[in-house]
TORKOL-4160 file (C-alpha; in steps of 0.2 Angstrom, whole numbers, padded with zeros to 4 digits, m for minus):
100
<pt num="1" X="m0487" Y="0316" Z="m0426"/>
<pt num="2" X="m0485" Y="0302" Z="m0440"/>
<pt num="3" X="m0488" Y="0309" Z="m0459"/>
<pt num="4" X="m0493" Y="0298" Z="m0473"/>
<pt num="5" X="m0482" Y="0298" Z="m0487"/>
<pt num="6" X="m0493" Y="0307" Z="m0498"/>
<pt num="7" X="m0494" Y="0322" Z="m0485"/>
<pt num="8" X="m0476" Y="0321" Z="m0483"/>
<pt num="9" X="m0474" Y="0325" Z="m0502"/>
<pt num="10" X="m0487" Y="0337" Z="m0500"/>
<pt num="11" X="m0476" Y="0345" Z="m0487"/>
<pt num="12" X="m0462" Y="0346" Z="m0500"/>
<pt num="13" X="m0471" Y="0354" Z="m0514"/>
<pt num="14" X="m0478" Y="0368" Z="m0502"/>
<pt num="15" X="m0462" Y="0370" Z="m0498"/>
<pt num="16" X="m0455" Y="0371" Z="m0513"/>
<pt num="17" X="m0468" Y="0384" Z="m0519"/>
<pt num="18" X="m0464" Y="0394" Z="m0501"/>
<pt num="19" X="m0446" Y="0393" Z="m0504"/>
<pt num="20" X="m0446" Y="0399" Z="m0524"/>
<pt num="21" X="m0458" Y="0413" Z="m0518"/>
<pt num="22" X="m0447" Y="0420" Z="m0506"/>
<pt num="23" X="m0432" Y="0421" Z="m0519"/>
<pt num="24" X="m0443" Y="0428" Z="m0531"/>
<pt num="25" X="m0445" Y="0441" Z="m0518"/>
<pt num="26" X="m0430" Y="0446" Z="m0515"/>
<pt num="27" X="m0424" Y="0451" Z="m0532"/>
<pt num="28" X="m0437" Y="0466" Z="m0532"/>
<pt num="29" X="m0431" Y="0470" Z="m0515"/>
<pt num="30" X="m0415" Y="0469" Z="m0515"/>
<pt num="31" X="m0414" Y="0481" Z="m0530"/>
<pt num="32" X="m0426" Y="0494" Z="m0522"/>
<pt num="33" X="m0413" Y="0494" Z="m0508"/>
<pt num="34" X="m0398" Y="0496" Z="m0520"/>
<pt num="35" X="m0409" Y="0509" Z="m0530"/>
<pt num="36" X="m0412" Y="0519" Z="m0511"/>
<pt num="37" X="m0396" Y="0517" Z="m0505"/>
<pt num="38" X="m0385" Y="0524" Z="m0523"/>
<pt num="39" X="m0399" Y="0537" Z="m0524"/>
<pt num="40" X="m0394" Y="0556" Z="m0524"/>
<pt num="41" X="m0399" Y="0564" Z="m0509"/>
<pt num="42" X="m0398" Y="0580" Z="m0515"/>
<pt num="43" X="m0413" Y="0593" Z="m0514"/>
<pt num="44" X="m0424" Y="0589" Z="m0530"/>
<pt num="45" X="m0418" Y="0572" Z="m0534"/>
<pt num="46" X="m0428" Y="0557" Z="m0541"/>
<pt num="47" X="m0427" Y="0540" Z="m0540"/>
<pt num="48" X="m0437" Y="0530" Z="m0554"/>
<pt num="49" X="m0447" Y="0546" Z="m0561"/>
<pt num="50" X="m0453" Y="0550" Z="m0543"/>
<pt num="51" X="m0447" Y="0566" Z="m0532"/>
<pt num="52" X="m0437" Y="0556" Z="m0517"/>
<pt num="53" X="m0451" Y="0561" Z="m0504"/>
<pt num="54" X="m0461" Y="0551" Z="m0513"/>
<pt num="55" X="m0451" Y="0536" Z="m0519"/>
<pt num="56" X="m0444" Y="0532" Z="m0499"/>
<pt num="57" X="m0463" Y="0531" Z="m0491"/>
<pt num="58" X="m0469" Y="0521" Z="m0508"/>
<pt num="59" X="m0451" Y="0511" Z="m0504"/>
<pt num="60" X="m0456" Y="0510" Z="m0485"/>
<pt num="61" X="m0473" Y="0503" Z="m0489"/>
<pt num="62" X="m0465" Y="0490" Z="m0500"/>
<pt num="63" X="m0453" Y="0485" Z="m0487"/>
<pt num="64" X="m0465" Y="0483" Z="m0474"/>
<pt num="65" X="m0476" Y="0476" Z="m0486"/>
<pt num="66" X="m0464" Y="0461" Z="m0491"/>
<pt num="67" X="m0460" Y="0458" Z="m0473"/>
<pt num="68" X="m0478" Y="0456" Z="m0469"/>
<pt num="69" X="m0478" Y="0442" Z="m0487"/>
<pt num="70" X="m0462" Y="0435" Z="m0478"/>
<pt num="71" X="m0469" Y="0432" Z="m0460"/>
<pt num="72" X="m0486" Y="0425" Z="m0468"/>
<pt num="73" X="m0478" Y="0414" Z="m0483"/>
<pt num="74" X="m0463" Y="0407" Z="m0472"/>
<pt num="75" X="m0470" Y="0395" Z="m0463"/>
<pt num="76" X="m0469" Y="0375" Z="m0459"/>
<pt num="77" X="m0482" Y="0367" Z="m0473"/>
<pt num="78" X="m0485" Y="0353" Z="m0456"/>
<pt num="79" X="m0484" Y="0365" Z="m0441"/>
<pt num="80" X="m0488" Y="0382" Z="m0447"/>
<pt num="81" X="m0471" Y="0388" Z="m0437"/>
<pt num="82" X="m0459" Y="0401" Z="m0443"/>
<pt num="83" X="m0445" Y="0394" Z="m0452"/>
<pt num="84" X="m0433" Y="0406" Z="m0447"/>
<pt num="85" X="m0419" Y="0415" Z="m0458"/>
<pt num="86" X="m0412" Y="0400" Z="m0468"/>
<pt num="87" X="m0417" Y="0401" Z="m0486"/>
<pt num="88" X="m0416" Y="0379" Z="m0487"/>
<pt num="89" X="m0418" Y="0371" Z="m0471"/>
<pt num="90" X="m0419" Y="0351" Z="m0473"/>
<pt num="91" X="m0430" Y="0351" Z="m0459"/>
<pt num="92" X="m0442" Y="0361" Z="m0450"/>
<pt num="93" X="m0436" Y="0365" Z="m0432"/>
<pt num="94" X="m0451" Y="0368" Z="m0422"/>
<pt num="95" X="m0459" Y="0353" Z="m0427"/>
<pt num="96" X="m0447" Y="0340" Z="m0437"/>
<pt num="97" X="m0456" Y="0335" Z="m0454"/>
<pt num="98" X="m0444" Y="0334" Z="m0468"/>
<pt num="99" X="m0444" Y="0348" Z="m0484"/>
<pt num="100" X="m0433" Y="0343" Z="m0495"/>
């Protein structure tokens, strides 16, 4: 399908704003994971104020939680197709548009 060029700099700013809000993403996540993983696992431990049976299910929720944001948010502003792993692909790959 032929874009105008106004859709096709539509495209890009979606984009964009799909791309920035996946990096904003993963600063909180990443740091939960380093925060779980250099926990003490020791009996009674807390992780941010919380006993660690509660902080891993609340962490859990957040992970499953991003994930869900990631599938919805990370799509093709043209095609609505998954854009795979790639933080800055040129192009999508199901359906070609340009995004940058």
């Amino acid at each position: 399908m032929e874009y105008t060029e106004q859709q096709k700099a539509e495209f890009k700013t979606v984009f964009a704003r799909r791309r920035r809000n996946q990096i904003v993403l993963a600063v909180p996540v990443l740091t939960l994971m380093a925060l779980l993983v250099l926990s003490d696992q020791s009996a009674g431990s807390r992780m941010l104020g919380l006993p660690l049976l509660v902080a891993i299910p609340v962490a859990l929720l957040a992970f499953v939680g991003a994930l869900l944001f990631s599938l919805r948010n990370w799509r093709c502003p043209a095609c609505n197709g998954y854009m795979g792993k790639g933080i800055n692909p040129r192009f999508c790959a199901k359906c070609g548009v340009a995004l940058r």
